[in-house]
Structures are given as structure tokens and as C-alpha cells.
Residue frames as a rotation matrix with the C-alpha (Angstrom) as fourth column:
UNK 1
0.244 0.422 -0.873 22.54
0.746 -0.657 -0.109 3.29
-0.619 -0.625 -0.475 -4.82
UNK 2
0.649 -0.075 0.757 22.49
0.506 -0.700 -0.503 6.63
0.568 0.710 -0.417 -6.75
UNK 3
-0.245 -0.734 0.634 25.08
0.716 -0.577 -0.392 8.62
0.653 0.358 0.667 -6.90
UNK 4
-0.379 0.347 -0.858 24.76
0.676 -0.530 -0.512 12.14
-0.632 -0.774 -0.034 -4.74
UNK 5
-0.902 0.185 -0.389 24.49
-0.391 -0.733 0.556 14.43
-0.182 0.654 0.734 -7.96
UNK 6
-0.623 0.754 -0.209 21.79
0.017 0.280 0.960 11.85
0.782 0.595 -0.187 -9.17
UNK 7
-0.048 0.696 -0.717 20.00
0.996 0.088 0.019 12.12
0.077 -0.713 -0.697 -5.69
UNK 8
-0.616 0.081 -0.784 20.05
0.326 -0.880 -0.347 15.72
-0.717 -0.469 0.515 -5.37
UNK 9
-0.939 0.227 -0.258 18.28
-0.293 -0.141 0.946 15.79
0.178 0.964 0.199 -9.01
UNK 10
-0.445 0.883 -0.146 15.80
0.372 0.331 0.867 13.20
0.814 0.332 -0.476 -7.88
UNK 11
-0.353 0.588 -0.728 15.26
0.918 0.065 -0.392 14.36
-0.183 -0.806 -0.563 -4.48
UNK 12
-0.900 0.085 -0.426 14.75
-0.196 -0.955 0.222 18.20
-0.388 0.284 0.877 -6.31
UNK 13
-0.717 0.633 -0.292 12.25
-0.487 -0.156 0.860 16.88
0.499 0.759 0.420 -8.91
UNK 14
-0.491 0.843 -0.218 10.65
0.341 0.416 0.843 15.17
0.802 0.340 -0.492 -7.03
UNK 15
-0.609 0.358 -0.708 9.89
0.325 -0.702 -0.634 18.05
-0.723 -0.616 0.311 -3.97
UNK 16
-0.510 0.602 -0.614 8.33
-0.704 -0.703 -0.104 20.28
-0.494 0.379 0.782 -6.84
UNK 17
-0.529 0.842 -0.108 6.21
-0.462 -0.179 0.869 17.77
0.712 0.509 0.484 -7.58
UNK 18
-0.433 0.557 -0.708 5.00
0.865 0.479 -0.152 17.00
0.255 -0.678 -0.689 -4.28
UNK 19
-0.537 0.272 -0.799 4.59
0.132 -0.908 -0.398 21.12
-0.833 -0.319 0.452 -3.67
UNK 20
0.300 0.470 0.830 2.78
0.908 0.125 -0.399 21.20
-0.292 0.874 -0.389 -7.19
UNK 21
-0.178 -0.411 -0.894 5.67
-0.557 -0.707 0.436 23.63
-0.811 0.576 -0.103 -8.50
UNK 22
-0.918 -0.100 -0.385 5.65
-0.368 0.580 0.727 20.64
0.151 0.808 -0.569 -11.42
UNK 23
-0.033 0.964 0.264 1.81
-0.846 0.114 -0.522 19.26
-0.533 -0.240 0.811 -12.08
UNK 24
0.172 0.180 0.969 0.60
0.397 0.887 -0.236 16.14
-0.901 0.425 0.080 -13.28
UNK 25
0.609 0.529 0.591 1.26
0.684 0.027 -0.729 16.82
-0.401 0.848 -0.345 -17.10
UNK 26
0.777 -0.365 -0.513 3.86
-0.340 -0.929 0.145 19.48
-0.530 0.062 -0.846 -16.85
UNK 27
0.759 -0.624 -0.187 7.01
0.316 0.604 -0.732 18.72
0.570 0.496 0.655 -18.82
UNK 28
0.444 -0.700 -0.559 10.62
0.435 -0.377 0.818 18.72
-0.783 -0.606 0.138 -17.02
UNK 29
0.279 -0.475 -0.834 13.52
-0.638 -0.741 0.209 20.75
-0.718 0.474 -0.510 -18.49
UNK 30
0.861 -0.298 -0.412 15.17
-0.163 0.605 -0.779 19.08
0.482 0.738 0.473 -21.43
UNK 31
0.836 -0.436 -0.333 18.38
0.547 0.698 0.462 16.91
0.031 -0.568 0.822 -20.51
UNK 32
-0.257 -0.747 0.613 20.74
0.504 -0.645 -0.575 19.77
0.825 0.161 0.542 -21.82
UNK 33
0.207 0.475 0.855 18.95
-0.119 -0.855 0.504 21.93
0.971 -0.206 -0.120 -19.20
UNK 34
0.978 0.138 -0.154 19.12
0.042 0.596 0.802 19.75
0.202 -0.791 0.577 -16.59
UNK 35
0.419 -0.899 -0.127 22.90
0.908 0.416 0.050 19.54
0.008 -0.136 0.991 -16.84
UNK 36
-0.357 -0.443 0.823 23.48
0.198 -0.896 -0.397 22.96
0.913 0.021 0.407 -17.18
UNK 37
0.336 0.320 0.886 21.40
-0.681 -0.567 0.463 23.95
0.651 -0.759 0.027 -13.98
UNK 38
0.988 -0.152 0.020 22.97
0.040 0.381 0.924 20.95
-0.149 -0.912 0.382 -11.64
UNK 39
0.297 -0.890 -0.345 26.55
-0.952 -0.250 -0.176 20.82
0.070 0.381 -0.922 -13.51
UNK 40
0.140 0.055 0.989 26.14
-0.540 0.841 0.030 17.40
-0.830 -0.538 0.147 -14.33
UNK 41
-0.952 -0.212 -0.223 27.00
-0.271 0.239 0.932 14.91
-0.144 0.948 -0.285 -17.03
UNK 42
-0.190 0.880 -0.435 24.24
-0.837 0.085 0.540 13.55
0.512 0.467 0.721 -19.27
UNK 43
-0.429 0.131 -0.894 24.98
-0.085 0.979 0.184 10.03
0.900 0.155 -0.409 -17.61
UNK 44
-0.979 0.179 -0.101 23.50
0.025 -0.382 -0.924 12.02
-0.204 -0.907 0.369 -13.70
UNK 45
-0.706 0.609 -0.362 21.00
-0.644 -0.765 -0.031 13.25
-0.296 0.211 0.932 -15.67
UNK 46
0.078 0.666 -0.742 19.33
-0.688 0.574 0.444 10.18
0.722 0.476 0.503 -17.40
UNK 47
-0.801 -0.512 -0.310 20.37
-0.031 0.553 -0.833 8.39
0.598 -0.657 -0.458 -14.31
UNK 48
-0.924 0.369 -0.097 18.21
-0.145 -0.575 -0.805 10.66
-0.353 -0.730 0.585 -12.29
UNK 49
-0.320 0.536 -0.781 15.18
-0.898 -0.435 0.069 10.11
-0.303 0.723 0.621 -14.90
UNK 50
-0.544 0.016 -0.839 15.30
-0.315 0.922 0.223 6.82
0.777 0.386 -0.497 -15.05
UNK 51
-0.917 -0.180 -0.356 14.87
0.211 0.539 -0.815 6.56
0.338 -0.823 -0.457 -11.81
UNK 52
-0.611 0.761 -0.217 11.76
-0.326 -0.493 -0.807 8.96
-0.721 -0.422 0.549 -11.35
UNK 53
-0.010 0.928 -0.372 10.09
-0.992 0.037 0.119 6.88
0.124 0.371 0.920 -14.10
UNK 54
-0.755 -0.396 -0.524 11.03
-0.020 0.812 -0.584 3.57
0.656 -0.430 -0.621 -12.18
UNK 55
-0.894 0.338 -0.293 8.89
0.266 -0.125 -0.956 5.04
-0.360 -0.933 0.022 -9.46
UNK 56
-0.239 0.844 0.479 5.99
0.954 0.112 0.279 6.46
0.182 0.524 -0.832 -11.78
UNK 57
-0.170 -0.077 -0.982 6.76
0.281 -0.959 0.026 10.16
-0.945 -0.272 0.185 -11.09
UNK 58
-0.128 -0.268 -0.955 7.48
-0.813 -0.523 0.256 10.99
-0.568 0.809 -0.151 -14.53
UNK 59
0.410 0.084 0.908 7.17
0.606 0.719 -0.340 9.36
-0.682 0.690 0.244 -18.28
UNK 60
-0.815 -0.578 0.036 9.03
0.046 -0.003 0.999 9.42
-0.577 0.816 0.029 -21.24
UNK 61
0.720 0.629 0.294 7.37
0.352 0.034 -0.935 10.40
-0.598 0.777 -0.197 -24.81
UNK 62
-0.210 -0.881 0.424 9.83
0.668 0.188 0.720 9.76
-0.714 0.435 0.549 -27.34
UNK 63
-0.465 -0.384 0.798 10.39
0.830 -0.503 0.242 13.01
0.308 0.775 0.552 -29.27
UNK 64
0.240 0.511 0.825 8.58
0.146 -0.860 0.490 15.21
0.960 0.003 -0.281 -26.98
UNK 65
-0.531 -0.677 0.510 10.32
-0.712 0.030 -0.701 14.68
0.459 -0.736 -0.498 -23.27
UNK 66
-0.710 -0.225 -0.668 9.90
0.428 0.616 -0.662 13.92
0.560 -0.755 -0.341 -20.04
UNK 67
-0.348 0.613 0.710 6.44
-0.532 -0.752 0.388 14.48
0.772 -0.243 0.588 -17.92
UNK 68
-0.939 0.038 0.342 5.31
-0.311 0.334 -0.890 14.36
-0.149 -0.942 -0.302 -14.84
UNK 69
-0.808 0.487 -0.331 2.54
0.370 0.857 0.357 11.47
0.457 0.166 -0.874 -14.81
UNK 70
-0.190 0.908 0.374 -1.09
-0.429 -0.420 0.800 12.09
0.883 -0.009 0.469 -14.45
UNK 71
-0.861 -0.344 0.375 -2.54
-0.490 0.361 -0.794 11.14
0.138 -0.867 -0.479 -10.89
């Protein structure tokens, strides 16, 4: 089971992109960002990310981030 820091991350990212604050294509913050706005380590953070592309919220594109998957 995740963590609470790493649920409060995914259950955050993944409200704004059911409200379409975050669209299909948008990019999240960068992992530094992420840890500065929850006060989390990097290992919450990629925790939290992993998980939301586990589910098919989000994808990875090595050297350019993390987006939220086309529907």
C-alpha cells in the first residue's frame, strides 16, 4: 500500500485530472517541484508517479517528463 504522502500526491494528481485542471497532454511539475510543493523526498515523489503510470494516467518521456496520457 502507498504510503500517505505518496497517496495524497496521487489522490491530488489525479483530481486535476479528472476536473481537467491537468489535460490529456499537459505535462506535470518536474520531480524537484513536486517535492518542494508536498515536502517530500524524491523516493514519495517517483513513488507517486509510478503509480499514476501503472494506472495509465500519466507517461514518462525520457528527457522531457511526465504527461498526462491522451484519452
Amino acid at each position: 500500500m502507498p504510503t500517505s504522502k505518496t497517496q495524497k500526491i496521487i489522490n491530488d494528481i489525479t483530481a486535476q485530472i479528472e476536473s481537467g485542471k491537468l489535460a490529456p497532454g499537459d505535462q506535470l511539475p518536474s520531480t524537484a517541484e513536486l517535492r518542494a510543493q508536498y515536502g517530500v523526498s524524491v523516493t514519495v515523489v517517483r513513488g507517486a508517479v509510478n503509480w499514476l503510470k501503472a494506472k495509465g494516467l500519466v507517461e514518462g518521456h525520457p528527457g522531457l517528463g511526465v504527461f498526462v496520457t491522451e484519452e
